[in-house]
C-alpha positions as CSV (number, residue, x, y, z in Angstrom):
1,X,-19.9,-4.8,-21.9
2,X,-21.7,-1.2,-21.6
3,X,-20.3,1.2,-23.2
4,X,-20.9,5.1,-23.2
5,X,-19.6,8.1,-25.4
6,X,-18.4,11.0,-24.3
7,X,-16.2,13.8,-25.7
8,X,-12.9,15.2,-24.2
9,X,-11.3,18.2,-25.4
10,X,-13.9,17.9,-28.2
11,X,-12.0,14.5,-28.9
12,X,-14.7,11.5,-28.7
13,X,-14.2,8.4,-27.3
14,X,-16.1,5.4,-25.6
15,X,-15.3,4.0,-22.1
16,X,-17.1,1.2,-20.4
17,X,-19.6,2.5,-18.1
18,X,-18.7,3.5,-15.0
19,X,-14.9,4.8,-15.7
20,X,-13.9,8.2,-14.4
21,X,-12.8,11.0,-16.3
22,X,-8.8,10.7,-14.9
23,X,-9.1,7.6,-16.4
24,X,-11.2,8.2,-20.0
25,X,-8.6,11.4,-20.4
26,X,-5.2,8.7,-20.2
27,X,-7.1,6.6,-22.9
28,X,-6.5,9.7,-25.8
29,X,-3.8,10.5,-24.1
30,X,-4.5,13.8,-21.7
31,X,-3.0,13.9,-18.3
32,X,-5.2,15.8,-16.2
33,X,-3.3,16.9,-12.8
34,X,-3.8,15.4,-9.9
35,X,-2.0,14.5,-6.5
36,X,-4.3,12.8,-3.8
37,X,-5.7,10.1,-6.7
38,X,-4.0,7.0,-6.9
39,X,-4.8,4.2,-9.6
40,X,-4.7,1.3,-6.8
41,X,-6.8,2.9,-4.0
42,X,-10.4,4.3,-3.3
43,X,-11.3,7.6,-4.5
44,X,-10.7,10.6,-1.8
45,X,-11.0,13.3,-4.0
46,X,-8.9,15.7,-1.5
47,X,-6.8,17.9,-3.0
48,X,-9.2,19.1,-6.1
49,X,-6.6,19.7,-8.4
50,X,-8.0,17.3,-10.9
51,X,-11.3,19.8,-11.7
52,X,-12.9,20.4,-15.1
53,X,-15.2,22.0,-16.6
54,X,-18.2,19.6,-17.9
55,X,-20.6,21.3,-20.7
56,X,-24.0,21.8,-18.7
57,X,-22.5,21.8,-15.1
58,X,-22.6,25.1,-13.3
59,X,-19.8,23.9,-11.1
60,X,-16.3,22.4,-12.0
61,X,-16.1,18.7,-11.2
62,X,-13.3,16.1,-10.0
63,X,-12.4,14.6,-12.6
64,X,-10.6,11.5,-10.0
65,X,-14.6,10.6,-8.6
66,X,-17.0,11.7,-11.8
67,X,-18.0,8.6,-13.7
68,X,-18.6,9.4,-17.2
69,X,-22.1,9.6,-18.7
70,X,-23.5,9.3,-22.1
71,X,-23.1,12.2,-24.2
72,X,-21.0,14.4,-21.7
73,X,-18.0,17.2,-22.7
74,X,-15.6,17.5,-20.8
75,X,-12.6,20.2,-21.1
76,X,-9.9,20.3,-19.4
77,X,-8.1,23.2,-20.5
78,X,-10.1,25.9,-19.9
79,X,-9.4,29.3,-18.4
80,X,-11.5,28.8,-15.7
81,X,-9.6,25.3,-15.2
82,X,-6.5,26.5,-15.3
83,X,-7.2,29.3,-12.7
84,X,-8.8,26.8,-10.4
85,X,-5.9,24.4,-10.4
86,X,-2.8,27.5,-10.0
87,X,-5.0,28.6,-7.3
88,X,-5.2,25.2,-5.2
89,X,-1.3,24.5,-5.9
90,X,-0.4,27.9,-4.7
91,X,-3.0,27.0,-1.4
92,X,-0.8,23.7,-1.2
93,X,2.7,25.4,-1.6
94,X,1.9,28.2,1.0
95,X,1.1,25.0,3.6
96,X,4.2,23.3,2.3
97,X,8.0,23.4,3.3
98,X,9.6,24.1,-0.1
99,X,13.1,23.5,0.1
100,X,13.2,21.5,-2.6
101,X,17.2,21.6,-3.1
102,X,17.4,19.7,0.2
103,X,14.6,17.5,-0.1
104,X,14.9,13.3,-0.5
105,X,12.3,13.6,-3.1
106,X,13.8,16.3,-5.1
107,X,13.3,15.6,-9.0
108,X,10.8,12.8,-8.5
109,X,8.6,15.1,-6.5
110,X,4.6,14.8,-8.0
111,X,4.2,18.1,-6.4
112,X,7.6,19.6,-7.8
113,X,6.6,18.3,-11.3
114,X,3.0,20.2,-11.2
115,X,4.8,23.7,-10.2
116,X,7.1,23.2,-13.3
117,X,3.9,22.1,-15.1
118,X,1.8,25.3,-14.4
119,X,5.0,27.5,-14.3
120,X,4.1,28.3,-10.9
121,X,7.8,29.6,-9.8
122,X,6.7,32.0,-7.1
123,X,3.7,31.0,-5.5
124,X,2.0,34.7,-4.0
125,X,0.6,33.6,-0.6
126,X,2.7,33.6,2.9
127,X,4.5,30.3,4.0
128,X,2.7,28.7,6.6
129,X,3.8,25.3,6.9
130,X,4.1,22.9,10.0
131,X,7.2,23.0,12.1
132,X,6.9,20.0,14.1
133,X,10.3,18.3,14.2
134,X,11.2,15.3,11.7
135,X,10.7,11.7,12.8
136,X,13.6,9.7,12.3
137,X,13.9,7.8,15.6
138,X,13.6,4.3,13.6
139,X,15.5,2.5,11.0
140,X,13.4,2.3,8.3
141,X,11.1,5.5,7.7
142,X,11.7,9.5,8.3
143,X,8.3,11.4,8.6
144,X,8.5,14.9,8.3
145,X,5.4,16.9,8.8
146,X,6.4,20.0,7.6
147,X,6.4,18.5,3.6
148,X,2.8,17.2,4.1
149,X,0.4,17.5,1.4
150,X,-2.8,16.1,3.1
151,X,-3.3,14.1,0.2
152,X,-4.5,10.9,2.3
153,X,-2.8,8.4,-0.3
154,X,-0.5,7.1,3.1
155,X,-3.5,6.9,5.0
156,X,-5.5,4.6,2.3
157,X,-2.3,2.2,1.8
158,X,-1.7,1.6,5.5
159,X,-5.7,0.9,6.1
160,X,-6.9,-0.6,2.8
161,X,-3.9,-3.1,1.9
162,X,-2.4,-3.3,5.6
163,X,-5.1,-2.9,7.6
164,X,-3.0,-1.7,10.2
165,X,-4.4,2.2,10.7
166,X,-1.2,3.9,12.2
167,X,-1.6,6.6,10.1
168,X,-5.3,8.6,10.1
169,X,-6.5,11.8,9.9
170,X,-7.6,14.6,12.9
171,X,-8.4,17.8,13.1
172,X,-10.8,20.1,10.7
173,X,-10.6,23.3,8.5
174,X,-6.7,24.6,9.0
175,X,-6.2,22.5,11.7
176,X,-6.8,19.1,9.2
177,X,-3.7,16.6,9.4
178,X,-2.2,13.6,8.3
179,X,-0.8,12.0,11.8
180,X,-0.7,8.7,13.8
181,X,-2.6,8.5,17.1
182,X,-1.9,11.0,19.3
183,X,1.1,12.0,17.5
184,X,3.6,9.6,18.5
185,X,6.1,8.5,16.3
186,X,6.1,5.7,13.8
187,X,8.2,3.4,16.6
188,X,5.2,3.6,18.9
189,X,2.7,3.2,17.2
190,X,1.1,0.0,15.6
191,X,3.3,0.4,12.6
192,X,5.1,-2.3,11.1
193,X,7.4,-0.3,9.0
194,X,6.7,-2.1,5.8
195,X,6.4,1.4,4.4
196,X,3.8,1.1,1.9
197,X,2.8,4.8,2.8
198,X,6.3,5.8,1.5
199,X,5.8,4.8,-1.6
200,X,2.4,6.2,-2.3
201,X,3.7,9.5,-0.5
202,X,4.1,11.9,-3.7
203,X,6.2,14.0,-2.0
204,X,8.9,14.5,0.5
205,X,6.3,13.8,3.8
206,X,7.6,9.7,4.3
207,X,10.3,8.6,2.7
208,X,13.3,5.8,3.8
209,X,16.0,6.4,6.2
210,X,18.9,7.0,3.5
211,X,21.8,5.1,4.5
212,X,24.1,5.7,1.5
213,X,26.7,7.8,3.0
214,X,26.8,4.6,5.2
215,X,28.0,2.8,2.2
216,X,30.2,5.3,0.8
217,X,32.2,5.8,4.1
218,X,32.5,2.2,4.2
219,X,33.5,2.0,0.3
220,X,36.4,4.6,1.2
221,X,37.7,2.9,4.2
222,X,40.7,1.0,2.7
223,X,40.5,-1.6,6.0
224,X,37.5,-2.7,4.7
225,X,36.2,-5.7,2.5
226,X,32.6,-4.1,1.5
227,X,30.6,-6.5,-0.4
228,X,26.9,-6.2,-1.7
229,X,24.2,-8.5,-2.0
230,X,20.9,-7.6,-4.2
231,X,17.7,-9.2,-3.7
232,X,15.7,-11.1,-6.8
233,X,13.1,-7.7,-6.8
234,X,15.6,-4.9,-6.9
235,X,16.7,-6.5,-10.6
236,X,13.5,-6.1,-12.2
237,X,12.5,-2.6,-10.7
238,X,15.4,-0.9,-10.7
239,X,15.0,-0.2,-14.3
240,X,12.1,2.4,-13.5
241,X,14.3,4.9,-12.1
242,X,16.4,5.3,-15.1
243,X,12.9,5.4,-17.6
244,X,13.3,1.6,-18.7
245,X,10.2,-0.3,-20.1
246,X,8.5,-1.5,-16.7
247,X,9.8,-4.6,-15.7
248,X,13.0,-4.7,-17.3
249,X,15.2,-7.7,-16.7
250,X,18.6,-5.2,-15.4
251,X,20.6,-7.9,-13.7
252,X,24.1,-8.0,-15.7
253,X,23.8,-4.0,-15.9
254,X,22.8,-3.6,-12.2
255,X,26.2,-5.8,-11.1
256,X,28.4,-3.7,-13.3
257,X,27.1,-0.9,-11.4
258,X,28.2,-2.1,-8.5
259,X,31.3,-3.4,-9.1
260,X,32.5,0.5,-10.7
261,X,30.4,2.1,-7.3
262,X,33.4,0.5,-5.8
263,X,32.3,-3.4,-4.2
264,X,34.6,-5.8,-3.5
265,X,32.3,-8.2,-4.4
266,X,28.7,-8.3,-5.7
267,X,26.9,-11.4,-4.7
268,X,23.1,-12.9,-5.1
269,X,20.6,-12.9,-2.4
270,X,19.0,-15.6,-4.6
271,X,21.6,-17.4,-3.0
272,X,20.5,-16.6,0.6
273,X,16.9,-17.2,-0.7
274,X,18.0,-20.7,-1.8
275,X,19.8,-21.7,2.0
276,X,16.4,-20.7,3.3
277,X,14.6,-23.3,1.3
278,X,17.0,-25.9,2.5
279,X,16.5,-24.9,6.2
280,X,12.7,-24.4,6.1
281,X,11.9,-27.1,3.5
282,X,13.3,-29.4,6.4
283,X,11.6,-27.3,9.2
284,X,8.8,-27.9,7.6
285,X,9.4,-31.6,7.2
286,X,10.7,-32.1,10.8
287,X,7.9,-30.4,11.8
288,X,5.4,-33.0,10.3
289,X,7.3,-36.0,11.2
290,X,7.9,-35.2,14.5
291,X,4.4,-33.5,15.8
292,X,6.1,-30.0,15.4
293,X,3.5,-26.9,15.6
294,X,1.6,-26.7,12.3
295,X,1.0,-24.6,10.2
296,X,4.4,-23.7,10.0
297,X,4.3,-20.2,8.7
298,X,7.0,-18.5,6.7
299,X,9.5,-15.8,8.6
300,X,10.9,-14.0,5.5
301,X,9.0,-11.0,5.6
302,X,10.2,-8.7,8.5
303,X,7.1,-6.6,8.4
304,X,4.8,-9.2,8.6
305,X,7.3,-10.4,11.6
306,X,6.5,-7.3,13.2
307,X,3.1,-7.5,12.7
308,X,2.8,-11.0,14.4
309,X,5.3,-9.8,17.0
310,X,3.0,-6.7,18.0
311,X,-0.9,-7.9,17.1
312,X,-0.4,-11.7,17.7
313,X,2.5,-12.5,20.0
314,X,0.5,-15.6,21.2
315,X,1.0,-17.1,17.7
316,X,4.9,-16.6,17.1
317,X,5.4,-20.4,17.2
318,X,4.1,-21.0,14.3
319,X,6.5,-18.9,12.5
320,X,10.1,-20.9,10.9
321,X,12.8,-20.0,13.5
322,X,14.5,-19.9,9.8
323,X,16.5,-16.2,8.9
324,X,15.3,-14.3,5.9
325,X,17.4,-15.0,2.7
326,X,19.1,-11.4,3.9
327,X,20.2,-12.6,7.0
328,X,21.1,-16.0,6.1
329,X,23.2,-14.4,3.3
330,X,24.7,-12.1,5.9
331,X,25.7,-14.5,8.8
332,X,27.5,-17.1,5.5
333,X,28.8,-14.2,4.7
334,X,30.8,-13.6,8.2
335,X,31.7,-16.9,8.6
336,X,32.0,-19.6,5.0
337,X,32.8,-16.4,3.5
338,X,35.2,-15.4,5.6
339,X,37.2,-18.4,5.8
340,X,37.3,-19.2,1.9
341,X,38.2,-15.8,1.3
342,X,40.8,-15.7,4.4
343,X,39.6,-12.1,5.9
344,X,39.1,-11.1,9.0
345,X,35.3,-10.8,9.5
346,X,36.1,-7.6,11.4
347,X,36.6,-5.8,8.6
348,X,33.9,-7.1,6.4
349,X,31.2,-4.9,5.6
350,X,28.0,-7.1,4.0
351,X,25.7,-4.4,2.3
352,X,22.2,-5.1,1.2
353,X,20.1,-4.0,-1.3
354,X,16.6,-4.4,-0.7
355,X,13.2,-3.4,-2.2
356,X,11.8,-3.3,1.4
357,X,12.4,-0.6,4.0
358,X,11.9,-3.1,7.1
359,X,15.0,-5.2,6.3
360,X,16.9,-2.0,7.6
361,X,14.9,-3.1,10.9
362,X,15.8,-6.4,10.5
363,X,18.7,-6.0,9.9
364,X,19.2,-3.9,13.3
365,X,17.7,-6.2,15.2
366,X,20.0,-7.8,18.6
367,X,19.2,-11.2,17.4
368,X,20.6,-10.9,13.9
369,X,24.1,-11.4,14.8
370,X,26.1,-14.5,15.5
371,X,29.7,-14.8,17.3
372,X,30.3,-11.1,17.7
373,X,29.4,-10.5,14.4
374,X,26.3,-8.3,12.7
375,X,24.5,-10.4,10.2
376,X,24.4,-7.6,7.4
377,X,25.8,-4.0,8.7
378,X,23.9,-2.0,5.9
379,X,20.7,-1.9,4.0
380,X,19.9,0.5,0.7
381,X,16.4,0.0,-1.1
382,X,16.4,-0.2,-4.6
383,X,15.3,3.9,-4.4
384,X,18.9,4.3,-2.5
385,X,20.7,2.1,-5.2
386,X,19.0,4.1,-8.2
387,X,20.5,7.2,-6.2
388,X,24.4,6.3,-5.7
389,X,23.7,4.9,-9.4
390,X,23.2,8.7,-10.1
391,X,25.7,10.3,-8.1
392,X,28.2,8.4,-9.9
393,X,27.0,9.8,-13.0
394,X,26.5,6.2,-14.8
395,X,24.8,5.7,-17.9
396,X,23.0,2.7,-16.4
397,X,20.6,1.6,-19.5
398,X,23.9,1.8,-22.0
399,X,26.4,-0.5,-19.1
400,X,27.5,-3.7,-20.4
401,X,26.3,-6.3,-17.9
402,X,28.4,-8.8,-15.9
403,X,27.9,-11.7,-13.8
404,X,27.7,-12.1,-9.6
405,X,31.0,-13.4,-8.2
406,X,31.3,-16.5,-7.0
407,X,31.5,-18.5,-4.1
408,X,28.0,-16.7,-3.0
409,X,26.9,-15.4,-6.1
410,X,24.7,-19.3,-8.0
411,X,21.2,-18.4,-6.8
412,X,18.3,-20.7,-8.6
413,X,15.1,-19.9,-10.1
414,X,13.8,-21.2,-7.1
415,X,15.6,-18.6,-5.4
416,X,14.9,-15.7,-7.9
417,X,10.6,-16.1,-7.6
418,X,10.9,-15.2,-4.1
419,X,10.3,-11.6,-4.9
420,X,6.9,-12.7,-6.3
421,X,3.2,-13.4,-3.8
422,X,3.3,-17.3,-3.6
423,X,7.4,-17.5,-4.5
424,X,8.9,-18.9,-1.1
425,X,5.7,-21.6,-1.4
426,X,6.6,-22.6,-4.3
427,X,10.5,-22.7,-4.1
428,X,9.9,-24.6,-1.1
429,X,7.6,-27.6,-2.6
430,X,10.1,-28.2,-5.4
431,X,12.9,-28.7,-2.3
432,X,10.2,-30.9,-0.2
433,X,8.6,-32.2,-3.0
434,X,11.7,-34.0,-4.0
435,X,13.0,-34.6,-0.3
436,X,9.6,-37.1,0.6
437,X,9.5,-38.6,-2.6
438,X,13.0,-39.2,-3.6
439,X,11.9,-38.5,-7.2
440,X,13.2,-35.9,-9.7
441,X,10.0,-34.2,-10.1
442,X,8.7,-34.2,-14.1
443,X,7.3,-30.7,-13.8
444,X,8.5,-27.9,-11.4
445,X,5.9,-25.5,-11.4
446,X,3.6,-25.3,-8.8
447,X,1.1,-23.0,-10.6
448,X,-1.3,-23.7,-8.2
449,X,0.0,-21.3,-5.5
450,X,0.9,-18.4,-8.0
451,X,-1.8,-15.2,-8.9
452,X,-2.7,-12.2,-7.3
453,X,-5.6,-13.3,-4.9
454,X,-5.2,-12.3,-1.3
455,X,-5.8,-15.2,0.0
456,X,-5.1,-18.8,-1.9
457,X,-4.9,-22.1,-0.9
458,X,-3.7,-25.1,-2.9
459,X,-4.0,-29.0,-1.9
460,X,-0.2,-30.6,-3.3
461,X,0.4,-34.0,-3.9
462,X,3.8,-35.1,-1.4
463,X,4.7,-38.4,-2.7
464,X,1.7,-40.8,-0.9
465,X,0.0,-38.0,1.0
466,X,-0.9,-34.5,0.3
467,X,-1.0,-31.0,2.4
468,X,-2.9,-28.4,2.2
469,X,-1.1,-25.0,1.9
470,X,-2.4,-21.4,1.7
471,X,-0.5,-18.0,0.0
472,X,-1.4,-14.5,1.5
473,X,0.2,-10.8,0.6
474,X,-1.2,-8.3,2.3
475,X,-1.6,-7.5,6.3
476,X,-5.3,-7.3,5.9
477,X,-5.3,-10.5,3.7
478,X,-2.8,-12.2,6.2
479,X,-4.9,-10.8,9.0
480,X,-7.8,-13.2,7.3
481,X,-6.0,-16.3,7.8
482,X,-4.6,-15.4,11.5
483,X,-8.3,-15.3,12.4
484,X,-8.9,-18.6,11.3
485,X,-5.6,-19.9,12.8
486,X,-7.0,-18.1,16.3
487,X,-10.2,-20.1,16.0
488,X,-8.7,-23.5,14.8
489,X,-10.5,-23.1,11.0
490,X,-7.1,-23.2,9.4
491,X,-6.5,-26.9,8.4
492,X,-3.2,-26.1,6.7
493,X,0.0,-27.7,6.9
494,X,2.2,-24.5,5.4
495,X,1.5,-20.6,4.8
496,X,3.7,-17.7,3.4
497,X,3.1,-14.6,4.3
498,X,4.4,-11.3,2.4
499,X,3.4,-8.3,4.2
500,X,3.4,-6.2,0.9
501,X,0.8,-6.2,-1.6
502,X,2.2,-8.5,-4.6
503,X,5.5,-9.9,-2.4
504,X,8.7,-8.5,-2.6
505,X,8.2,-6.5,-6.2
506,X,5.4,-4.4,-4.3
507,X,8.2,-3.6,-1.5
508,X,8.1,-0.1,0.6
509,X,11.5,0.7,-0.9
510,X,10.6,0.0,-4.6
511,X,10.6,3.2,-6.7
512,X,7.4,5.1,-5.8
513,X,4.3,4.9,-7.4
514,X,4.1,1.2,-7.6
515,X,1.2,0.2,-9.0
516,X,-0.4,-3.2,-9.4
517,X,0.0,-3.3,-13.3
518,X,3.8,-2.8,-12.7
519,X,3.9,-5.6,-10.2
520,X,2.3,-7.9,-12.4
521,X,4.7,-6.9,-14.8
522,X,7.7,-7.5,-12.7
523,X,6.3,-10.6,-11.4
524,X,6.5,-12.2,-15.2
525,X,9.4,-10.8,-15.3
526,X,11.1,-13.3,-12.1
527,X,9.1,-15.8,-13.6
528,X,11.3,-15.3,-16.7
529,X,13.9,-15.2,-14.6
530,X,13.6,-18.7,-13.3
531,X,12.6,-20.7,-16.5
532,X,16.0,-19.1,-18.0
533,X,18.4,-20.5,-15.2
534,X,20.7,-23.6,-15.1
535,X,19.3,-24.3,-11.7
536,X,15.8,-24.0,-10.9
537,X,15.6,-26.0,-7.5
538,X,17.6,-24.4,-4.3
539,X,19.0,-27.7,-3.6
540,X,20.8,-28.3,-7.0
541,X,22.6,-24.6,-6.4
542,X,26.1,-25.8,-6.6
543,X,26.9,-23.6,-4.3
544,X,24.5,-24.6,-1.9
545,X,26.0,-27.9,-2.2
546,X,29.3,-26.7,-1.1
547,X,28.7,-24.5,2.1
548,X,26.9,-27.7,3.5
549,X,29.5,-29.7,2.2
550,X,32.4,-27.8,3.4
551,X,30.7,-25.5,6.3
552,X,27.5,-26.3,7.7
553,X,27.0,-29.8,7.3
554,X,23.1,-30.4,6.8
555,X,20.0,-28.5,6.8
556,X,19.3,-28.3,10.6
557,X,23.0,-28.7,12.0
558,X,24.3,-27.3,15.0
559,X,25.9,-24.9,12.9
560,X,22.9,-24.1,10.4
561,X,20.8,-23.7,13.9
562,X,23.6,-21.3,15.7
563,X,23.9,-19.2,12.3
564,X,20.8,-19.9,10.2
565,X,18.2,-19.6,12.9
566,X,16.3,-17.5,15.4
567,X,13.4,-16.5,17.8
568,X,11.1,-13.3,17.9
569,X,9.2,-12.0,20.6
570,X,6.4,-9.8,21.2
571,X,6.7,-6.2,20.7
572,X,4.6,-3.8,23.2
573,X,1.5,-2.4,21.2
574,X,0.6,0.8,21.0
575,X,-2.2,2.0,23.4
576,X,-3.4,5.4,24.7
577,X,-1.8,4.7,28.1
578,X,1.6,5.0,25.9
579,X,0.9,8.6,24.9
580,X,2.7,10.8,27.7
């Protein structure tokens, strides 16, 4: 490996060849400022706020796009650098609408943080800032353009990991903007409202529809049975809003939480994720024994739903008619639920907590309902969670931890590596696996459909035959193998899709500033998870065994199909004739 030596801040060090200067400075330890640079995406070098000053240059540099060479200085503290950088924050806050008391972002706010940095507490240039009215017209995502940084981090996520492109750039000089084509709002546009550029945004410009107060008027209503489920990701990411090591395992703490917030009950979503197994395992297995449409493709994610549903409608039969593990959760919870706790299912409110901003789309959707009755009423992100955490005024690191309640609350490991890229494959095999053979299997880990590739495909062993399956997270890496589906290349009998980078622990409600290290960390983390469970295969959940043994029958009832199941359609996609 090349190495090259350089000094910073007359501190020496060596860095492999070809690192930046952002990145040499975090190695001793020096955080120079920055806002448009991201660790995860290209370099845009926008907002200049990163500059030094590098001994023989007559100009400063970026320090987010200079690679280091042998033998250079760099300083970062400089007069001239300081100057430089208080001048292009005041430039930013004079374009930016500061009411900060008001703001969703407020005290996790990158830009906030560099004005307390620099001491910059009354910026001396005139307030000029957008005044176009705030988006909110959707469930999931609020875009206001008046907090707009033009820092281009939204931009990158939704083209370089979606491939989507609803967000871009127009105009030049003063008139240069973040915006979506012509304008229009997030709803009519090719978004899929995964919101990936919400949690890149590093301040107040995209951020999640807050439904707390939802909750709380809910929580207060004395009619009401309000219970909450959580989903396998929120456990190990919620910790990063309260300064936990990233990663942290928060479970018992996070349901103590919940239980003083004021739940009636605080069940599992691993428990929902484990019902879906047994309904698309044997989807899946129907589907090969009976000539069904292959590849059957997995329906949990509800931005890559959308995406299918707007880009490739002609293809929605491929997808498992199965509910997501929130929805499945939800329509139990209206119905088995309801009749083993004898309440009315009028006046239960199911809550979810989500890392993903689309659920709160999914969630809304006509067909998520069943008998007069909304699957789930209200979805919170784990960013929402952290915040009613707050309001509280709980000590969340120091709670003593507690267990789910019962009779939805047993989820699996199987269950719990959904959040994970490759999860819902492999919870699935260990089901199926089992089902064709009629074996108990001798190892349960199918490691070859876990990693961090975009794309991977695994050949598994069923008994006397094998199929071939493939794992992508990612639009633009799911894109890949829809092209091959289109032109009849994909010889696969089974494919998850997760629309965010990483699955479920990469979600667009996940505390911002996600970045692949933390998802890798958070991914071991669910893998922990599973090998420390009772239960590691959905269909050994006890209480799995019960609701089809006292509600639902078998996988693929009449009654599994009437609550467990449902269709999509195609969504209109945005075109220039939908401008005016």
């Amino acid at each position: 490996m090349e190495m090259v030596n350089l000094k910073i801040n007359n501190l020496p060090l060596s860095v492999k060849k070809g690192t930046r200067i952002i990145d040499a400075a975090k190695q001793i330890g020096i955080d120079i400022p920055h806002l448009c640079y991201f660790p995860d995406q290209e370099i845009k070098a926008h907002c200049r706020i990163c500059v030094v000053e590098v001994k023989g240059s007559r100009k400063l540099l970026a320090a987010c796009s200079t690679v280091c060479w042998e033998g250079m200085e760099v300083f970062t503290d400089t007069k001239k650098v300081r100057e430089t950088q208080v001048g292009v924050l005041e430039m930013i806050m004079a374009n930016h609408n500061v009411d900060c008391l008001a703001c969703p972002r407020n005290q996790n706010c990158e830009l906030q943080a560099l004005c307390s940095r620099f001491n910059l507490v009354k910026p001396n240039m005139l307030h000029v800032y957008d005044t176009t009215p705030v988006q909110d017209d959707n469930p999931s995502l609020i875009r206001d353009m008046s907090k707009c940084i033009k820092c281009g981090r939204c931009v990158r996520a939704c083209i370089e990991s979606q491939g989507v492109a609803a967000l871009t750039y127009s105009g030049r000089s003063e008139n240069f903007a973040v915006t979506t084509a012509y304008k229009k709002p997030f709803e009519h546009t090719d978004c899929i409202l995964c919101g990936q550029c919400s949690t890149v945004c590093p301040v107040g410009s995209i951020v999640e529809k807050d439904d707390t107060q939802k909750v709380w008027d809910a929580l207060h209503d004395p009619q009401k049975h309000v219970i909450v489920q959580v989903a396998p990701s929120v456990r190990v990411a919620l910790g990063d809003a309260f300064g936990l090591p990233k990663g942290s395992i928060v479970t018992g703490q996070m349901v103590t939480a919940l239980r003083i917030i004021g739940f009636d009950r605080v069940f599992d979503t691993n428990f929902g994720a484990d019902l879906t197994i047994m309904e698309e395992g044997h989807e899946l297995l129907d589907r090969i024994q009976n000539g069904g449409k292959l590849p059957m493709i997995t329906s949990c994610s509800p931005g890559w739903v959308n995406y299918m549903e707007k880009h490739h409608s002609d293809l929605l039969e491929y997808l498992s008619s199965s509910k997501s593990p929130q929805q499945m959760f939800g329509a139990i919870s209206k119905s088995y639920y309801a009749q083993v706790a004898g309440i009315d299912p009028d006046n239960i409110v199911t809550v979810s907590v989500m890392p993903c901003v689309a659920k709160k789309y999914e969630a809304a959707r006509p067909e998520m309902e069943a008998d007069g009755h909304r699957d789930v009423d209200i979805v919170i992100t784990t960013r929402e969670l952290a915040k009613m955490i707050k309001y509280v005024g709980l000590d969340f690191p120091h709670m003593p931890e507690s267990d789910f309640d019962s009779p939805l609350g047993i989820g699996s490991g199987a269950g719990a590596i959904f959040g994970n890229t490759g999860g819902v494959m492999e919870a699935a095999l260990r089901t199926v696996a089992e089902a064709v053979t009629g074996e108990t299997l001798g190892k349960i880990e199918f490691n070859a459909v876990r990693g961090n590739e975009g794309v991977r495909e695994a050949v598994i062993p069923l008994g006397d035959t094998s199929i071939k399956v493939a794992i992508a997270h990612g639009l633009k890496n799911a894109e890949t193998v829809v092209q091959m589906i289109e032109n009849g290349t994909a010889d696969y009998t089974f494919i998850e899709v997760m629309a965010c980078p990483g699955g479920c622990i990469g979600g667009g409600g996940q505390p911002v500033n996600t970045t692949f290290q933390m998802k890798e960390l958070r991914q071991d983390a669910l893998y922990d998870i599973d090998e420390n469970l009772p239960y590691r295969k959905s269909h050994e959940n006890p209480d799995i065994i019960a609701v089809y043994d006292k509600f639902l029958g078998k996988p693929l009832s009449e009654k599994a199909h009437h609550l467990l199941h449902t269709h999509y359609h195609q969504q209109k996609k945005a075109s220039s004739a939908d401008t005016f």
